[in-house]
C-alpha positions in Angstrom: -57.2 -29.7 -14.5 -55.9 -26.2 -15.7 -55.8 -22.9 -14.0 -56.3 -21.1 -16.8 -56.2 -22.0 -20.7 -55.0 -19.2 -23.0 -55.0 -21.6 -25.8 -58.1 -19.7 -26.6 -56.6 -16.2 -26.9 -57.4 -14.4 -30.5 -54.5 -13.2 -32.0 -56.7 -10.1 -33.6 -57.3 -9.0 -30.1 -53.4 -8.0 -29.7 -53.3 -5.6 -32.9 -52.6 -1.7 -32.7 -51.7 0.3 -35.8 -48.1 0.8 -36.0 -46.7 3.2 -38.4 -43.7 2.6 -40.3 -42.1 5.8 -39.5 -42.6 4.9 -35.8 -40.3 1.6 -36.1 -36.2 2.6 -35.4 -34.5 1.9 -38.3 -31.5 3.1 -37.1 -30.2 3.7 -32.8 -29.9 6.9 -30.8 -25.9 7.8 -31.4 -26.1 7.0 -27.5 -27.6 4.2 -26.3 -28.9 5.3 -22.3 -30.4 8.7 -24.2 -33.8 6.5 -25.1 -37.0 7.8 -23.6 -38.1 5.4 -20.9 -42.3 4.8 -19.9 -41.9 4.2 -16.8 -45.5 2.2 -15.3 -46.0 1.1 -12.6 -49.5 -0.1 -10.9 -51.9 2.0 -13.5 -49.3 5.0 -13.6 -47.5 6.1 -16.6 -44.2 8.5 -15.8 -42.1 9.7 -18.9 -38.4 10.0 -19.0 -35.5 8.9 -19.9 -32.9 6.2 -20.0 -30.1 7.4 -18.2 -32.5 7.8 -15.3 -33.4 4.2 -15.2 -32.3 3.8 -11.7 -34.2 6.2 -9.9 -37.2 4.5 -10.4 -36.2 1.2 -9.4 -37.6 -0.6 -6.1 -34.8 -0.4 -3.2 -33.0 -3.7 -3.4 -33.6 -4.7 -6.8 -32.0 -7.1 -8.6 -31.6 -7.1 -12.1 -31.4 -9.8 -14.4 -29.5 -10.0 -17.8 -29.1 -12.1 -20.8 -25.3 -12.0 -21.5 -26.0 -13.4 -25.2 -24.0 -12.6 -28.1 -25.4 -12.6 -31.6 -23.5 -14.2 -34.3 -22.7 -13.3 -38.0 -25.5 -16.1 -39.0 -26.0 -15.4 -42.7 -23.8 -16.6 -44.7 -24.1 -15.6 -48.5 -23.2 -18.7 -51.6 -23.4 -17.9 -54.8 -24.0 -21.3 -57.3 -21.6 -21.8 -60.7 -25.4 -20.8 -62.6 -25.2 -17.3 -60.8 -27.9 -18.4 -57.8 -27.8 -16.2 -54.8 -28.4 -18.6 -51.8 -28.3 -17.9 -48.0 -28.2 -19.6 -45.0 -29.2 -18.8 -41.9 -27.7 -20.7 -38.8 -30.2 -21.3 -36.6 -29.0 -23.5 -33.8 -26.1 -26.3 -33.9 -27.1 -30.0 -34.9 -23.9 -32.0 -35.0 -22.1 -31.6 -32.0 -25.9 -29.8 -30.7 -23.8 -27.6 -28.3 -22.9 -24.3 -28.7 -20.0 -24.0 -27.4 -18.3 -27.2 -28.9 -20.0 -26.6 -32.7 -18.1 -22.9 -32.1 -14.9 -24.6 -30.9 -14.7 -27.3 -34.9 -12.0 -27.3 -37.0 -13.1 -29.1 -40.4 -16.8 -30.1 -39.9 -20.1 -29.1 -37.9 -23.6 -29.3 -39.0 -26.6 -26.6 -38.1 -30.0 -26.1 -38.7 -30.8 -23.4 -41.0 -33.3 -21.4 -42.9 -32.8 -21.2 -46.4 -32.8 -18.5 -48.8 -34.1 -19.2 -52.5 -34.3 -22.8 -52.4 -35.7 -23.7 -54.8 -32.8 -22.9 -56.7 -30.7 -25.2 -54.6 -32.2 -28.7 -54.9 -29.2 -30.7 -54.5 -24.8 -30.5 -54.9 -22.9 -28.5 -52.6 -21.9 -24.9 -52.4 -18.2 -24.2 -51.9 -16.6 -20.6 -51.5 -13.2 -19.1 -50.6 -12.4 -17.3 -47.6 -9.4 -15.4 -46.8 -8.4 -15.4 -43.5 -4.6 -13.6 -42.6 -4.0 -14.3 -46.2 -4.7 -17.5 -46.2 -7.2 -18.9 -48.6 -9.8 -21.5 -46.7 -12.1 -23.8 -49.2 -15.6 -23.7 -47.0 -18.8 -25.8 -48.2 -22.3 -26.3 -47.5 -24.3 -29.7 -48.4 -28.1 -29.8 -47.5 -28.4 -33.1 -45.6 -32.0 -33.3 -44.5 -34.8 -31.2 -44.7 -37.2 -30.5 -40.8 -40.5 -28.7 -41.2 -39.2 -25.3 -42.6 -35.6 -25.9 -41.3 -32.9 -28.1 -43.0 -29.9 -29.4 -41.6 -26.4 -28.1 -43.2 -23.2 -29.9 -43.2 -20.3 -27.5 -43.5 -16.7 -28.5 -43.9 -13.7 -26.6 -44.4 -9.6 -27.4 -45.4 -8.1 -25.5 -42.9 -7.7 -26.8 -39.1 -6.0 -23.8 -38.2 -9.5 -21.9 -38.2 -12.9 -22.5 -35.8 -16.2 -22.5 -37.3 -16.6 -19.2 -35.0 -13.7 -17.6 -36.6 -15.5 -18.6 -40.3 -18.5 -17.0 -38.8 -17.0 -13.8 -38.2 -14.9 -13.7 -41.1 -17.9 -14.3 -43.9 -21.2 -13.9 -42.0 -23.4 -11.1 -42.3 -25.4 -9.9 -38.5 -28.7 -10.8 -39.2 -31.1 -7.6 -38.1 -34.3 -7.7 -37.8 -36.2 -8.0 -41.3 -38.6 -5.3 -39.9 -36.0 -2.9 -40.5 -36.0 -3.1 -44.2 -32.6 -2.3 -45.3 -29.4 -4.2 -44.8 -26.9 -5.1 -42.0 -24.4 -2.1 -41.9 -21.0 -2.1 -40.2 -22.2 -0.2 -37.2 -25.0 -2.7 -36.8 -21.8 -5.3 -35.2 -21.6 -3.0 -32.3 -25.0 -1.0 -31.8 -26.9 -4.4 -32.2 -25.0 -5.9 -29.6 -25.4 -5.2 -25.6 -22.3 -3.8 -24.0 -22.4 -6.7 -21.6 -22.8 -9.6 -24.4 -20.0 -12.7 -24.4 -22.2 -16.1 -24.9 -21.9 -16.2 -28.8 -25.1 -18.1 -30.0 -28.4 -15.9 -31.0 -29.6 -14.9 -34.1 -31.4 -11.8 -32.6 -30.2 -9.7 -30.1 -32.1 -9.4 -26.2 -33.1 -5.7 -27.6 -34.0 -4.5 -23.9 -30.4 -4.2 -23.1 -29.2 -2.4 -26.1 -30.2 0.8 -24.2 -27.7 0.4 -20.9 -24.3 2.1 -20.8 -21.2 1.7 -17.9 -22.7 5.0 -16.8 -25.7 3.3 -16.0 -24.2 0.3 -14.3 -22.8 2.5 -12.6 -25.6 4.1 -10.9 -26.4 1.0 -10.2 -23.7 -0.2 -7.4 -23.8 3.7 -6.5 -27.9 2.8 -5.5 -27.3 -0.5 -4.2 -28.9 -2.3 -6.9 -27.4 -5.9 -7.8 -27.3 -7.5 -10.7 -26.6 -10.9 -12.5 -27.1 -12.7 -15.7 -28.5 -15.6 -17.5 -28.3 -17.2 -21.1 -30.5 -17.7 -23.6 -30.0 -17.7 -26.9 -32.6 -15.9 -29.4 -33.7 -17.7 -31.7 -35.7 -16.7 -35.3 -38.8 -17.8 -33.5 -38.5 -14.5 -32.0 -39.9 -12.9 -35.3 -42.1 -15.6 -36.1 -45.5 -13.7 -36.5 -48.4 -15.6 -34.7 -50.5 -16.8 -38.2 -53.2 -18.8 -36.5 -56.2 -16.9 -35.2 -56.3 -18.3 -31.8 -53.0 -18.9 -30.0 -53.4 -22.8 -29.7 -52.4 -22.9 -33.6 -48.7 -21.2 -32.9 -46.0 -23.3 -32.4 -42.9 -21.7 -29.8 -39.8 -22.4 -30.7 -37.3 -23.8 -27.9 -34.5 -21.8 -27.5 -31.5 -23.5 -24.7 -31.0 -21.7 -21.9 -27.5 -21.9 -19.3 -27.9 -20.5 -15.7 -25.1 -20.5 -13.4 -25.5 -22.1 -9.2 -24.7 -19.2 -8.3 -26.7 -17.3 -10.2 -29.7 -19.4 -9.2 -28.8 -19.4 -5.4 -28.5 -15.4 -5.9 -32.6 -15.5 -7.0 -33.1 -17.7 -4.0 -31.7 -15.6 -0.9 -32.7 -12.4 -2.3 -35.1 -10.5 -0.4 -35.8 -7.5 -2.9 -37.6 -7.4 -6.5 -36.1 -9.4 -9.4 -36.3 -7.6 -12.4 -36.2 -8.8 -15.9 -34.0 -7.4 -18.8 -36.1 -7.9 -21.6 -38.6 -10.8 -22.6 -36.0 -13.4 -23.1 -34.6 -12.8 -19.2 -38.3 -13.0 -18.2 -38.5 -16.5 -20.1 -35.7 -17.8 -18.8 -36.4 -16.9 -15.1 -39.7 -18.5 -15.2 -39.2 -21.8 -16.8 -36.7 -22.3 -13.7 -39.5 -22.5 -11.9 -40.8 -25.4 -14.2 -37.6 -26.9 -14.1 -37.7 -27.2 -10.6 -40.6 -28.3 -10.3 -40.3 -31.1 -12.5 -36.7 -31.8 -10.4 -39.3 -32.1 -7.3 -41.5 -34.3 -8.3 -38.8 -36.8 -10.5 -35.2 -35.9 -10.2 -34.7 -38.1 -13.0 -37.7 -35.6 -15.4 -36.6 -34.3 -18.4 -36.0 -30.8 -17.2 -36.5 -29.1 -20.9 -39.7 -26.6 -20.4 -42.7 -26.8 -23.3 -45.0 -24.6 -24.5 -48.1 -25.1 -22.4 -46.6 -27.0 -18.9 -46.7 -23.6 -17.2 -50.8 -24.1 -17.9 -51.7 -26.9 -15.9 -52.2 -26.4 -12.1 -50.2 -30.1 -11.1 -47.1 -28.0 -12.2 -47.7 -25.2 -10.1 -47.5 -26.5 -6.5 -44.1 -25.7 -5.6 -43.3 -22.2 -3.8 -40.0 -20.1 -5.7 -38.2 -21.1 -2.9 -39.0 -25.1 -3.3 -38.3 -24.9 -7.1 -34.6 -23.1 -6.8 -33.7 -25.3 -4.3 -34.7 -28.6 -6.2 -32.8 -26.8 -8.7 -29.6 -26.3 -6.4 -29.6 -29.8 -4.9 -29.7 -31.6 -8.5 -26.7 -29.1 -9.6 -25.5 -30.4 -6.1 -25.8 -34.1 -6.7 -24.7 -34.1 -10.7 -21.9 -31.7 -9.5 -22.6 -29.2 -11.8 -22.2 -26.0 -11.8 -24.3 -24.7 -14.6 -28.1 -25.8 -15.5 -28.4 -26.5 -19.4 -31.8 -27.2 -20.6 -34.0 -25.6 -23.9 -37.2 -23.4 -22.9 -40.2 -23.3 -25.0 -42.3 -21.3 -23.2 -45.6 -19.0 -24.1 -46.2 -16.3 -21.6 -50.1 -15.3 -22.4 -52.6 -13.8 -20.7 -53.5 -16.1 -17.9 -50.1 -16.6 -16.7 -48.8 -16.6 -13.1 -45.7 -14.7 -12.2 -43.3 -17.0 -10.1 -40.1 -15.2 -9.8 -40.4 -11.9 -12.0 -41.2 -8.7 -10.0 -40.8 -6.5 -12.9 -39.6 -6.0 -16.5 -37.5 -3.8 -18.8 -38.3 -4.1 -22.5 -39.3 -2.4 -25.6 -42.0 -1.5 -27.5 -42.9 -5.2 -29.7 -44.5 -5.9 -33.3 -48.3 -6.1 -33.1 -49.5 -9.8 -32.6 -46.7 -10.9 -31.2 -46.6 -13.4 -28.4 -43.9 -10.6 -27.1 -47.0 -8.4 -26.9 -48.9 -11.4 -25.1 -46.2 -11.6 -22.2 -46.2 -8.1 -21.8 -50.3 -8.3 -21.8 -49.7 -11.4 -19.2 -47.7 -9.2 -17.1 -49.5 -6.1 -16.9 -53.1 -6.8 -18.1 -55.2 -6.8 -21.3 -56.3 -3.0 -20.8 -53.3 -1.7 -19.7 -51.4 -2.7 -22.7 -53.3 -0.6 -24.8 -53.4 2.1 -22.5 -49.2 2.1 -22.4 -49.4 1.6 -26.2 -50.9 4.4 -27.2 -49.8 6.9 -24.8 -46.2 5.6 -26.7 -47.5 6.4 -29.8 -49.1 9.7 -29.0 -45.8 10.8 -27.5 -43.2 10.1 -30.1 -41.6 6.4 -28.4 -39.6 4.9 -31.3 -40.4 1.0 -31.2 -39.1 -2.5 -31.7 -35.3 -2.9 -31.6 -33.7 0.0 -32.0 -36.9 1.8 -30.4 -37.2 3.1 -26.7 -37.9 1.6 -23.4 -40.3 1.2 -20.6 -40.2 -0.3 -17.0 -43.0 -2.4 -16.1 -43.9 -2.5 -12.1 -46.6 -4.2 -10.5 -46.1 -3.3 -6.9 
């Protein structure tokens, strides 16, 4: 039996006219001078960034996704003259993160691929010069899944990480909506200040707008914060093509949440606060997680799309989910939950843990647009929306913020 079933949702019903002059192309020279809609049960407040804090419940708690993005494109251009790109999507062979960052001659990732047809089989080589070094880097399609493929890459030099490869021949790959290519700026101004978990392929865009100034407001008002992990994946700009929301497929994106983090969220006594759609993502499939841990310890503790739907999974208080969460941590001693998230936030949804949400403004039919919908309300939406565009807010990445406060 279900509590609710937004399988049903029509996409259409989440449109809005967005002008391309309205989308950011580039950001503000400083980052906290973004206007801010601040709403918060039916009211709409405008100001600005910088003021963030003054409009935050007493004894909030704010939650960040310390991401990193990484220089994912990488550029191969075929003896016949064939531009080819590939886009690193997540690691294959090792599948973590942190270890595929850490090889020296050989890692394999699943990618998009750019003009394939023009690659249909061989490998692509290329030099890279690294502290004048010369470094003999490959790719070799090995397998092809859905519209991904796996790529093998190998390289001569042990000396050099696949991470340092990355950042010495990888393009930062910015959002396509932005029409126009990665710049130099775009490695800093597309990255938070707080970032340090290389991995995504898309920035958490929510946090792009704080500054130290407004972290430090923050300890001057009390408010706490802490972070999580997850890493974007190009799902994130996958546009929803199906007309009801049952057709789209999430992709699942790994997430990495410290103890402590997690015992933070449990002994808290004030609102928890989102940074951005990813933070809000993560923060609710702990709840799945633990409640999965409470019924089997032994469950596979990776979230899907439509779990959060079905009202057996939805007996557990916060409370009893973190601390099944804590005690398995406890009993694997481990410090740090790992597990992937694939998530939908629609209409329908319950809140478990989020109290409120900073975000920007997102792309029209966008399951972004469906969790802010989830959060807030089907009319409200549209009422935040277009007072936005009636009063100049720039949107999607590089755009403005709002604040989004139920109680």
């Amino acid at each position: 039996m279900k509590i609710s079933d937004p399988k049903e949702i029509r996409i259409e019903d989440f449109n809005y006219n967005l002008p391309d002059e309205r989308i950011a192309k580039y950001p503000l020279k400083e980052r906290d001078a973004s206007k801010l809609l601040v709403y918060r049960n039916g009211a709409i407040t405008d100001s600005n960034f910088y003021d963030l804090t003054s409009f935050l419940p007493q004894k909030s708690l704010l939650i960040f996704n310390n991401t990193k993005v990484i220089q994912a494109r990488l550029h191969f251009q075929k003896t016949t003259g064939a531009q080819i790109e590939i886009f690193c999507l997540e690691p294959y062979e090792p599948n973590d993160y942190l270890l595929s960052f850490q090889q020296k001659s050989t890692c394999s990732w699943l990618c998009l691929i750019g003009n394939l047809k023009k690659w249909k089989e061989g490998t692509l080589s290329k030099e890279i010069i690294i502290n004048n070094e010369i470094i003999h880097f490959s790719a070799e399609r090995i397998e092809t899944k859905g519209d991904s493929h796996i790529v093998k890459f190998s390289w001569d030099n042990q000396d050099y990480t696949f991470s340092e490869l990355l950042e010495a021949i990888g393009e930062l790959p910015i959002p396509p909506y932005l029409n126009r290519d990665t710049e130099e700026e775009d490695k800093q101004t597309y990255q938070t200040v707080y970032s340090k978990i290389d991995g995504s392929v898309a920035a958490p865009t929510a946090g792009l707008h704080f500054t130290p100034k407004v972290f430090e407001s923050f300890s001057q008002q009390g408010i706490k914060t802490t972070e999580v992990t997850l890493h974007v994946g190009a799902g994130t700009f996958r546009p929803v093509k199906s007309e009801q929301i049952k057709g789209h497929t999430m992709h699942s994106e790994f997430i990495s949440i410290k103890r402590g983090t997690i015992q933070t969220l449990l002994d808290h006594d004030g609102a928890i606060i989102a940074v951005g759609t990813t933070s809000v993502r993560t923060l609710e499939s702990l709840y799945y997680i633990g409640s999965k841990i409470g019924k089997d310890p032994n469950n596979d503790l990776n979230v899907t799309q439509w779990e959060a739907y079905e009202r057996e999974n939805n007996a557990l208080s916060k409370q009893e989910a973190l601390t099944s969460i804590l005690n398995y941590l406890d009993s694997h001693k481990l410090d740090t939950l790992i597990a992937h998230t694939q998530i939908i936030i629609a209409p329908g949804y319950q809140f478990k843990i989020v109290e409120g949400i900073v975000t920007n403004f997102h792309q029209p039919q966008s399951t972004l647009l469906l969790l802010v919908s989830a959060f807030i309300g089907d009319k409200d939406w549209k009422v935040i929306y277009n007072h936005a565009l009636e009063n100049n807010y720039r949107f999607l990445s590089y755009g403005d913020s709002s604040l989004l406060l139920n109680s």
